[in-house]
C-alpha positions in Angstrom: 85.7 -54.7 10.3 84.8 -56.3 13.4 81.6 -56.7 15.0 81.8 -54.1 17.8 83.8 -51.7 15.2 80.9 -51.3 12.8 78.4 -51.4 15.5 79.7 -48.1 17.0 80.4 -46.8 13.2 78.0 -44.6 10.7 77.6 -46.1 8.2 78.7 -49.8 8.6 76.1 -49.9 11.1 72.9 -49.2 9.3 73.7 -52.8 7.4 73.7 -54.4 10.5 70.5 -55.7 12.9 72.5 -55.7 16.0 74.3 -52.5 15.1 75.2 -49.2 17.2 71.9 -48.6 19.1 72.3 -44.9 17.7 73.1 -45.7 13.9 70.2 -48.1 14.2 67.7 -45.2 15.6 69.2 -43.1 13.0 68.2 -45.7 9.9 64.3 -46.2 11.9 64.4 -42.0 11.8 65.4 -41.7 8.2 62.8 -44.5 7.1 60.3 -43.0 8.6 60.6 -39.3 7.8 57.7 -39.5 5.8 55.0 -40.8 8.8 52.1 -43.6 7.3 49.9 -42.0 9.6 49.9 -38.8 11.7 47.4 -37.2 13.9 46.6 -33.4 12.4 47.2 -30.9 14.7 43.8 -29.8 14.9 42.3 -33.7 15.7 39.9 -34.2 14.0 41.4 -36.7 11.0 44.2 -38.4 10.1 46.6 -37.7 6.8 48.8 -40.3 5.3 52.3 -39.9 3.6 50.2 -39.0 0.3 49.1 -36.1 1.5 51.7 -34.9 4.6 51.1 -31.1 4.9 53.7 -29.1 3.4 55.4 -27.8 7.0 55.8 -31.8 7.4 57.6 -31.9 3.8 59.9 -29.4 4.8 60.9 -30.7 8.2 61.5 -34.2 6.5 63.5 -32.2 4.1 65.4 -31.3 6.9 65.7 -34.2 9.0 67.2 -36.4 6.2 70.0 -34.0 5.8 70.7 -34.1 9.5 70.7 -38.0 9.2 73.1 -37.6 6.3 75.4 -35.3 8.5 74.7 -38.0 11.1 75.9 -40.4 9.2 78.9 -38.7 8.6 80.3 -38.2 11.8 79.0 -34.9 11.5 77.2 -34.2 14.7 77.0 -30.6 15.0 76.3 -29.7 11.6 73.2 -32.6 12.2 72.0 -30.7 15.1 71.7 -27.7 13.0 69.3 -29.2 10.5 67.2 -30.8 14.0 67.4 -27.3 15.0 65.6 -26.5 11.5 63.2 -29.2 11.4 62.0 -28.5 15.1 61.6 -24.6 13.9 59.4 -25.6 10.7 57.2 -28.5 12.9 57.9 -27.9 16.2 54.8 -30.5 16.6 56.4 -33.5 15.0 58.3 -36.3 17.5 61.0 -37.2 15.5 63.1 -34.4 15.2 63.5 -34.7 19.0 64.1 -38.4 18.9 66.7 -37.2 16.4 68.2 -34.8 18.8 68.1 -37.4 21.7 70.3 -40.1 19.4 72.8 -37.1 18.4 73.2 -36.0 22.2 73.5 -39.2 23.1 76.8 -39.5 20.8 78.0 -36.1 21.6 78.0 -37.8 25.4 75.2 -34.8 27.0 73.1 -37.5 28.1 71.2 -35.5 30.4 69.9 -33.3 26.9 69.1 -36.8 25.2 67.0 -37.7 28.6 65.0 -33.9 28.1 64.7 -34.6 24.2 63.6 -38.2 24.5 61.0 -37.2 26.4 59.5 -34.5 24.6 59.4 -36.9 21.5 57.5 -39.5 23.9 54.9 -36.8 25.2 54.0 -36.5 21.7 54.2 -40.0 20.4 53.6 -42.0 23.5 52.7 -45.7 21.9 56.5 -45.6 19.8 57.7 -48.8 20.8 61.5 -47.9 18.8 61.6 -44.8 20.8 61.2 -46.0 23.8 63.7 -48.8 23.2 66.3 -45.9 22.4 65.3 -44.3 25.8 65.6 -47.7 27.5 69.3 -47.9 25.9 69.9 -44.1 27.4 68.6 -45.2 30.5 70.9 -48.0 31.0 74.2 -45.8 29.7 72.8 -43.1 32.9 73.1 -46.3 34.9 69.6 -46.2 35.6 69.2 -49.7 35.2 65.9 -50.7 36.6 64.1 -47.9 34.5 66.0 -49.2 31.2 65.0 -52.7 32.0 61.3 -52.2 32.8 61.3 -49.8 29.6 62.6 -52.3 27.7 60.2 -55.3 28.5 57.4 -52.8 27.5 58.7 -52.6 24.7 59.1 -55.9 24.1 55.4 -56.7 25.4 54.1 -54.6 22.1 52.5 -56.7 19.7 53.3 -55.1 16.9 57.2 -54.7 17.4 59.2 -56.9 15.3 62.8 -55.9 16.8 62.6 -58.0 19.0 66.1 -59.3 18.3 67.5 -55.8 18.6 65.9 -54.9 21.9 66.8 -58.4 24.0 70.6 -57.6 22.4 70.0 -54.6 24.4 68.4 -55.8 27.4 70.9 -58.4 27.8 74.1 -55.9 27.5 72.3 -53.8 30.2 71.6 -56.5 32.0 75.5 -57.4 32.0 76.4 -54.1 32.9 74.1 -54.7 36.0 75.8 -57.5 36.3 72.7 -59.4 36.2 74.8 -62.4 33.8 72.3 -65.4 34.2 69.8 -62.8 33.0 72.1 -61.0 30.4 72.3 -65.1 28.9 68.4 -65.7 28.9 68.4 -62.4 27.0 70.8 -63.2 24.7 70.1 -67.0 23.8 66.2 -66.0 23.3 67.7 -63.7 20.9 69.8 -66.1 19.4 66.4 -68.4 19.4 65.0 -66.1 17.5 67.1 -65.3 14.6 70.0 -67.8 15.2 72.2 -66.9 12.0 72.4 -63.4 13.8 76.1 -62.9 14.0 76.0 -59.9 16.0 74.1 -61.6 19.1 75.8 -64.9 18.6 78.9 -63.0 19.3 77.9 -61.8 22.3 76.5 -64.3 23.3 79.5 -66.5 22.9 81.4 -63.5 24.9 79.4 -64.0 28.0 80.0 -67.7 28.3 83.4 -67.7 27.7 83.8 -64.8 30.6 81.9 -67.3 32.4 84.1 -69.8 31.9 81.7 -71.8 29.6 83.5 -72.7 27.2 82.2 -75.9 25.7 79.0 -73.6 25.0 80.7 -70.1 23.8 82.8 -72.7 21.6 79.4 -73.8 20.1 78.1 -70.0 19.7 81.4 -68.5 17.8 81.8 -71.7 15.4 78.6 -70.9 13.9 80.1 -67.1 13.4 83.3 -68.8 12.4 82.0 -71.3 9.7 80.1 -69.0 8.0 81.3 -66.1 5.6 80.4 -63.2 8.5 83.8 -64.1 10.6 85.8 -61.3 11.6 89.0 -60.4 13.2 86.9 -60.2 16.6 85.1 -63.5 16.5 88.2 -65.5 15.2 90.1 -64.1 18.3 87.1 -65.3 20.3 87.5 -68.4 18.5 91.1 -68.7 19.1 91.1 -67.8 22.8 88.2 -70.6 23.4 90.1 -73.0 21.6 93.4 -72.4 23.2 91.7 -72.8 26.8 90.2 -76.5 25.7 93.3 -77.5 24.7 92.6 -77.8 21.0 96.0 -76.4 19.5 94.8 -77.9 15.8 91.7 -75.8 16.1 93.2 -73.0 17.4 95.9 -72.7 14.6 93.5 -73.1 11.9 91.7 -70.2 13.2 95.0 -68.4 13.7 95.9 -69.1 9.8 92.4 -67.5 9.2 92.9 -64.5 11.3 96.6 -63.8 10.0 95.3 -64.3 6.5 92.3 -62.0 6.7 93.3 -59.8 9.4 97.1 -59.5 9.4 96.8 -55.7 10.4 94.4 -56.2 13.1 94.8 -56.5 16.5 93.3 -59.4 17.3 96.1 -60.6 14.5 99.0 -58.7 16.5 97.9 -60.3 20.1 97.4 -63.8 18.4 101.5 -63.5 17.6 102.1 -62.8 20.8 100.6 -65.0 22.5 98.1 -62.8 24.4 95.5 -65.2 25.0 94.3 -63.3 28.3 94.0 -60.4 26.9 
């Protein structure tokens, strides 16, 4: 499965750093269905996951089959059990942070805006959340709001997805066609966790569009070398290759790619010699 395939899959995704941006929400939803700690509703102290109050239990309950639905491809029967969960504990964030990443693949983006934001005017300080919202923003094609959102996020402390969130920046970035800052986003993520094959990919991507090649060439080899290669970055590979001129290279990663891949079609352009495609 390539790279881009699994990150916009179910479950494929939830094994992967750089996944889907919604899977990813998803597997930070279902982990934390059970909160550490939680303000009570009436303010006075704090509870921890030992002793969540029963409406909390239930709602959990509920949310973990709408992330199993989720996960599943099942979106509607999902927002059922949201539905639920918002019913039992209409005071809890996450059901509506759950609702936002389901809108958000049903394509009502205008719902995941109004259900995002209810789950932030409870939960305010959620660094994950408001990286989700930031990723929303920038699919409305409200880039400046999705960019500042995201370097609040990554100006928290305490948040260690970083890699994750300047993957996202930079892709939003791109789309803004901001590409010297898509690449600063992208190589400090690569910095920061550099056997990362999700970010080195895209990484590589973006140089070879911008005719970098000796440096995209760098980026894919380390994807290519290693056991995480797939149909998508041998095709990379290949395409890099051919433009350099380096028709030994480009075979051996051809051999790889018919041997691995022979159905995909990466495999079926590599035959015919699509090299611009």
């Amino acid at each position: 499965m390539t790279f881009l395939r699994a990150a916009s899959g179910t479950r494929g995704a939830l094994h992967h750093l750089m996944g889907g941006v919604l899977v990813l929400g998803l597997a930070l939803l279902t982990a934390a269905c059970a909160p550490t700690t939680v303000a009570s509703k009436g303010g006075e102290d704090a509870y921890t996951a030992s002793d969540t109050p029963p409406l909390r239990k239930r709602a959990a309950n509920r949310l973990q089959l709408a992330a199993l639905y989720f996960q599943d491809d099942k979106a509607r029967f999902a927002m059922d059990e949201v539905k639920q969960a918002i019913a039992i504990d209409p005071e809890w964030y996450e059901p509506y942070w759950m609702r936002g990443l389901i809108q958000m693949q049903l394509n009502d983006l205008p719902a995941a805006e109004v259900s995002y934001r209810k789950a932030l005017s409870i939960n305010p300080d959620s660094a994950d959340l408001k990286h989700n919202y930031a990723v929303l923003l920038c699919k409305m094609q409200r880039y400046g709001e999705g960019l500042a959102l995201f370097n609040v996020v990554l100006a928290t402390p305490t948040y260690t997805q970083r890699v994750k969130t300047l993957a996202e920046r930079g892709a939003c970035q791109l789309a803004n066609k901001q590409i010297p800052q898509a690449e600063a986003s992208y190589m400090q993520a690569v910095e920061l966790e550099p056997t990362n094959p999700v970010v080195s990919f895209k990484l590589a991507q973006l140089l070879y569009g911008d005719k970098d090649d000796k440096r995209a060439q760098f980026y894919v080899r380390t994807i290519n070398n290693s056991d995480k290669a797939t149909a998508e970055s041998l095709w990379l590979g290949i395409r890099i290759e051919h433009r350099l001129g380096n028709v030994e290279s480009m075979e051996q990663l051809g051999a790889q790619l018919r041997k691995r891949f022979a159905e995909s079609r990466e495999a079926m352009a590599f035959e015919r010699g699509a090299f611009d495609e």
